[in-house]
N, C-alpha and C positions, 0 to 999 in steps of 0.2 A: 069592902069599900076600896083595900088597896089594890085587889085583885082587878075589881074591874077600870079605877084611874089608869093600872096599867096597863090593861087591855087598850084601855082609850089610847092609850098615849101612842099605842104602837102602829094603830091605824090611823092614827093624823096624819097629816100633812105637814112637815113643820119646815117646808120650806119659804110659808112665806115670812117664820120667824129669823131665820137666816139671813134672807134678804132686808128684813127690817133694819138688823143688828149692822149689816152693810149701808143700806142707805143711808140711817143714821150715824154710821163712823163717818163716813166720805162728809156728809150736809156739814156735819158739827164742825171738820177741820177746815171746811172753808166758812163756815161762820166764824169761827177762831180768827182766822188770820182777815175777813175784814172789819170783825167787831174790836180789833184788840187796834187795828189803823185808826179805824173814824173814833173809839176811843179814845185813844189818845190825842186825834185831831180837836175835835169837841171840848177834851180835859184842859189841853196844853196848847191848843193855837186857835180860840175862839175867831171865828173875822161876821161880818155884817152877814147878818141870815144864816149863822149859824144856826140859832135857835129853829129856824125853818127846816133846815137840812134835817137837825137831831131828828123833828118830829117827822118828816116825814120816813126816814130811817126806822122810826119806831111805830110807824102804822098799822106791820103786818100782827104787833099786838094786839091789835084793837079791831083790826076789820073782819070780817067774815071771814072763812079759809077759798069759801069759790071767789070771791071776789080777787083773793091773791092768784088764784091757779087760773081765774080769767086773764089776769094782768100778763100773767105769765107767757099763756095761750098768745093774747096780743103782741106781746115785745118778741116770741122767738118761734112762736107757730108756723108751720109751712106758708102762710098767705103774708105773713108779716117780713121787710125787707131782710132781717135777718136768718131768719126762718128760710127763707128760699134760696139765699146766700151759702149758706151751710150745706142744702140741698145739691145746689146746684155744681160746687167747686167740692165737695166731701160726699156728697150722696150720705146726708147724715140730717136726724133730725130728734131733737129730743121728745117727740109729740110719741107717745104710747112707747118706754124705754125705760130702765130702771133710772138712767139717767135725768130723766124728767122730773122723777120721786126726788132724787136727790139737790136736784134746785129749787124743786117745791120747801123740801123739806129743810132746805138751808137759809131760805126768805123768812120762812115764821119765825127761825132759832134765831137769825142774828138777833133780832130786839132783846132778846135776855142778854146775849156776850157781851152787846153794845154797851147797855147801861150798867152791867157789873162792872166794863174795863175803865168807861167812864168814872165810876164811883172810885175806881181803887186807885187809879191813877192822879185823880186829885187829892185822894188823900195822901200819897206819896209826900213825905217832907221834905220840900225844896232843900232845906238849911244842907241837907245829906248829900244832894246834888250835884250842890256849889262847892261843897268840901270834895266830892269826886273831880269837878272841874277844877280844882285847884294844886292837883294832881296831874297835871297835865294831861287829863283823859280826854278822848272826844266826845263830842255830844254824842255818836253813834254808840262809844264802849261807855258811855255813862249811862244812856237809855238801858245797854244789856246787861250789866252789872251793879248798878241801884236799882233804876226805878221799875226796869220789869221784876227782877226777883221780889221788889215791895211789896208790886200790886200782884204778886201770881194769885194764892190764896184768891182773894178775889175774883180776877179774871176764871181761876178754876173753879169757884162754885157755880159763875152765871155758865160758865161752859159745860159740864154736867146736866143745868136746867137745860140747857140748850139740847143734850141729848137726848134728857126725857122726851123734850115736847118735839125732837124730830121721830121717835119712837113712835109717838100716837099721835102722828099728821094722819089725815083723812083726806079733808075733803079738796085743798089744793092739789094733793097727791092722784087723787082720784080723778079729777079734771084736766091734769097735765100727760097722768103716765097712765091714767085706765087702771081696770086691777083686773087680767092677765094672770089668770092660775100658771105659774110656772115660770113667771118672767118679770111681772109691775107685782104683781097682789103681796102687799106688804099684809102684814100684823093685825094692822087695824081693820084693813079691806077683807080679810079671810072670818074675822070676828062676823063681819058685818054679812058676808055671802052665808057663812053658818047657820046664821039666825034666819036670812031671808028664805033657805033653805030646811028649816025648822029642824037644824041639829043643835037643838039646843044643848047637850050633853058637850057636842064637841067646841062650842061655842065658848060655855062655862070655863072647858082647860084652858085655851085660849085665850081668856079673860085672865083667869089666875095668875099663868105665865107674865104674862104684861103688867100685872099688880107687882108682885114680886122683884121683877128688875126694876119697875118704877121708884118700889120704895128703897129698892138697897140703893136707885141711885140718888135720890132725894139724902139720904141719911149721909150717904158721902158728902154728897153737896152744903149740909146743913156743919158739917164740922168742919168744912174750909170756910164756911161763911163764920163759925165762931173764933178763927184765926185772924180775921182784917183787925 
């Protein structure tokens, strides 16, 4: 049995696990930095239709994944202003690019960052704040030295989630960036060409592999969530 796992292993392909591990670092750090803004916009400076903002921010949890990688398709596709903008002054376009994967795959994560930073950020105690503010700190070196170190822990578990689930993006990912053996075909797309292709054998590794870092990162994630 180990003999032939490793036979298997050695005739894969594991480049579209590479690429995965990359798309989802890049998607995750810019989920980070705008889940952790509108976070703290939501948490700490409520105004009229926030509430509308949040949910729609939180959509890409809820909706289908092609219906994201349509949106996508829409707002920065070759035919759409932007899309042809890019084209036209950069000769550049994210439509079939790993780069595509990585906005796909950074739309689904934010709703995890969002509502973690959300959560931790209001639970931050004001009283701590006001005692930094009375310290003649600024709002800027009080936000860096209270209330983010407060809310990390939290902020760090949804950000984790947020890495699993750019991990096992599919179907946005597949309608933005294609899956392109050698260049877009992430993790999930090479799972899925295995099967269509009836390797099931090499399929199965590929499965495994992906269970594996899911859960080590799940189990990470579950012992910063037991720190808020």
């Amino acid at each position: 049995m180990t003999n032939s796992l490793l036979q298997l292993s050695q005739t894969t392909d594991w480049h579209p696990l590479w690429l995965s591990l990359q798309v989802a670092g890049v998607a995750t750090l810019l989920a980070l930095a705008a889940g952790v803004a509108l976070g703290w916009l939501f948490a700490r400076r409520p105004f009229p239709g926030s509430g509308v903002a949040e949910a729609v921010c939180m959509l890409p949890l809820v909706l289908p994944p092609t219906v994201i990688g349509y949106g996508i398709l829409v707002m920065a596709g070759r035919r759409s202003p932007l899309g042809a903008w890019l084209r036209q002054h950069f000769d550049y376009t994210i439509i079939f690019s790993w780069h595509g994967a990585v906005v796909a795959s950074a739309v689904v994560a934010l709703p995890l960052v969002l509502k973690s930073a959300s959560a931790a950020f209001a639970g931050v105690d004001r009283s701590l704040e006001a005692a930094a503010s009375t310290l003649r700190q600024s709002p800027w070196s009080v936000f860096w030295r209270v209330t983010l170190p407060l809310a990390w822990p939290g902020i760090l578990a949804g950000t984790l989630l947020a890495f699993a689930r750019a991990m096992g993006e599919f179907g946005a990912s597949l309608m933005v960036a294609g899956s392109i053996p050698g260049q877009t075909q992430t993790l999930s797309m090479a799972i899925y060409d295995e099967v269509q292709a009836g390797h099931d054998d090499r399929a199965l590794l590929l499965v495994l592999v992906t269970s594996v870092i899911s859960v080590l990162v799940l189990v990470v994630s579950n012992r910063f969530f037991s720190l808020r």
